[in-house]
C-alpha positions as a Markdown table, in Angstrom:
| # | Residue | x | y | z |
|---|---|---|---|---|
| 1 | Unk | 82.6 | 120.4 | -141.8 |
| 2 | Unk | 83.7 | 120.8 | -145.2 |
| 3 | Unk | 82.3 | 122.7 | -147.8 |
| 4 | Unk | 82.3 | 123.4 | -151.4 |
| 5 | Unk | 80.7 | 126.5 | -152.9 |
| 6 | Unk | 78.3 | 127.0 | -149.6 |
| 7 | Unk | 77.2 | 123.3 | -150.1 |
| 8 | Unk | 78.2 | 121.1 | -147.4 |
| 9 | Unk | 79.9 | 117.6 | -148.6 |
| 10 | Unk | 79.1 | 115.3 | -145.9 |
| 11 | Unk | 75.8 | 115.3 | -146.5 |
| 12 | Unk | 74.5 | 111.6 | -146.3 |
| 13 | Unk | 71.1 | 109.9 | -148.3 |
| 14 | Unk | 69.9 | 107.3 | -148.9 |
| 15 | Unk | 71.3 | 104.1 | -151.0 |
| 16 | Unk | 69.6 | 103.1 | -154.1 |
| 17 | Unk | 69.6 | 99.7 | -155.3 |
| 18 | Unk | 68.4 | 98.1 | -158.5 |
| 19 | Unk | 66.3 | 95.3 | -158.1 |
| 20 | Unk | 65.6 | 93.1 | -161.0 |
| 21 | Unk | 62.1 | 92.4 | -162.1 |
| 22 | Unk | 61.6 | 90.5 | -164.9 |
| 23 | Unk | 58.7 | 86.9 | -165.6 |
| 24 | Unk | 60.1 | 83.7 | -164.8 |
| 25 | Unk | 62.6 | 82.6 | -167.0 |
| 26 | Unk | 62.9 | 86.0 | -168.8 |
| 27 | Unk | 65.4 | 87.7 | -167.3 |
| 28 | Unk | 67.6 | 90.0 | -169.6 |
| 29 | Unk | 69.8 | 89.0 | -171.6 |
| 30 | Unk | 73.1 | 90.3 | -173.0 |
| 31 | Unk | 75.2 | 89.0 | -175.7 |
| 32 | Unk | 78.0 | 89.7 | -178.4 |
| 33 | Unk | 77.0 | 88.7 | -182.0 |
| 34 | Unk | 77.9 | 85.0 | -182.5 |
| 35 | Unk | 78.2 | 83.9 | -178.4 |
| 36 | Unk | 73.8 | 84.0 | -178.6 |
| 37 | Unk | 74.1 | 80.0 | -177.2 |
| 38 | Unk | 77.0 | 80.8 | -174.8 |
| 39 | Unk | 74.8 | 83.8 | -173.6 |
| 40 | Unk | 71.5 | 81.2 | -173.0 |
| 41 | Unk | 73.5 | 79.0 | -171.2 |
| 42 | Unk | 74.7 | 81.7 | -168.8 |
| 43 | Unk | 71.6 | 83.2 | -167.9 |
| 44 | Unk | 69.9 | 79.8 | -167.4 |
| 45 | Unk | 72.9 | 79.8 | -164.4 |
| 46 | Unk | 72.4 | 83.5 | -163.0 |
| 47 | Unk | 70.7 | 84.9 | -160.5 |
| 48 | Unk | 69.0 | 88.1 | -160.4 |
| 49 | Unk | 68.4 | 90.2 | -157.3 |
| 50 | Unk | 64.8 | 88.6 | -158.0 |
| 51 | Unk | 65.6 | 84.9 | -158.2 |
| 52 | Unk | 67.7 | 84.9 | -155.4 |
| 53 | Unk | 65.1 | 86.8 | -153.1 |
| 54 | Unk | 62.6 | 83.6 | -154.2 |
| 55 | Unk | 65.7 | 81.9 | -152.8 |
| 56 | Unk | 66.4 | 83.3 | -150.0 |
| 57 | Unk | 62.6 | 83.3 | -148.7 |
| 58 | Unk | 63.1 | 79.6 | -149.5 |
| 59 | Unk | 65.5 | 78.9 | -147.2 |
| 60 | Unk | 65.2 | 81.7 | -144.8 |
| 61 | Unk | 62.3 | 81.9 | -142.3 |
| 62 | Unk | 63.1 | 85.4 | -141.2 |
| 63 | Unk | 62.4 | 86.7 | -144.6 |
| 64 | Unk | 58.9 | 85.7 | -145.0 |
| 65 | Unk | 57.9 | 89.1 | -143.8 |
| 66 | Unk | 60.1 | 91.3 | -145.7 |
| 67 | Unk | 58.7 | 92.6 | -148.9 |
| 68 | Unk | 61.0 | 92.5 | -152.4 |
| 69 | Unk | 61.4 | 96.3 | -152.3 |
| 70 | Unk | 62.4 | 96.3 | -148.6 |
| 71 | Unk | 64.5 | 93.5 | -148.7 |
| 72 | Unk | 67.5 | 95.8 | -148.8 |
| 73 | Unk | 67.1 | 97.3 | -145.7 |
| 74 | Unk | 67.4 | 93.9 | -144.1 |
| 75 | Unk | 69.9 | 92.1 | -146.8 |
| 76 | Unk | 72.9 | 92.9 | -148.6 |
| 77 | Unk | 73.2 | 91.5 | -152.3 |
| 78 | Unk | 76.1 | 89.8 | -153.0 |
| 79 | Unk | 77.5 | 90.2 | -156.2 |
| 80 | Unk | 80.1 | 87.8 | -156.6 |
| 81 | Unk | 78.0 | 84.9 | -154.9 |
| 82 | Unk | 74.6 | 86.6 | -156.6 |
| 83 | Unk | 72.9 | 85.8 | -153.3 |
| 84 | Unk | 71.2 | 88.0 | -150.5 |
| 85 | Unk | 73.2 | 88.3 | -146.9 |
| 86 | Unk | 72.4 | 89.6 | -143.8 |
């Protein structure tokens, strides 16, 4: 094993992950001065971690059961499609 200063460095924990929570259609917003309309429109497109779990409970009967904080222990979040996966 390797170590640094006594400490060992393959020590493994647990992954955080941010999950959105915000009202229904107030999701955070942000914007350069002038691009405040381009910004709206953009939001009104995104999804958050949030949105797409509503989603994904939607269309997936499997994640009835699974609780918003859990929800990445059973689903990766997919940036570049903004939607959960197993």
């Amino acid at each position: 094993m390797w170590h640094l200063n006594e400490f060992n460095l393959s020590h493994k924990s647990h992954t955080v992950v941010r999950l959105a929570v915000h009202l229904p259609q107030q999701q955070p917003i942000v914007y350069q001065d002038g691009q405040e309309a381009q910004a709206i429109e953009r939001a009104a497109l995104r999804k958050t971690t949030l949105t797409s779990w509503f989603e994904l409970n939607k269309n997936d009967p499997s994640a009835h059961n699974i609780s918003y904080s859990d929800i990445p222990q059973y689903y990766v979040f997919d940036k570049s499609t903004t939607n959960w996966k197993k």
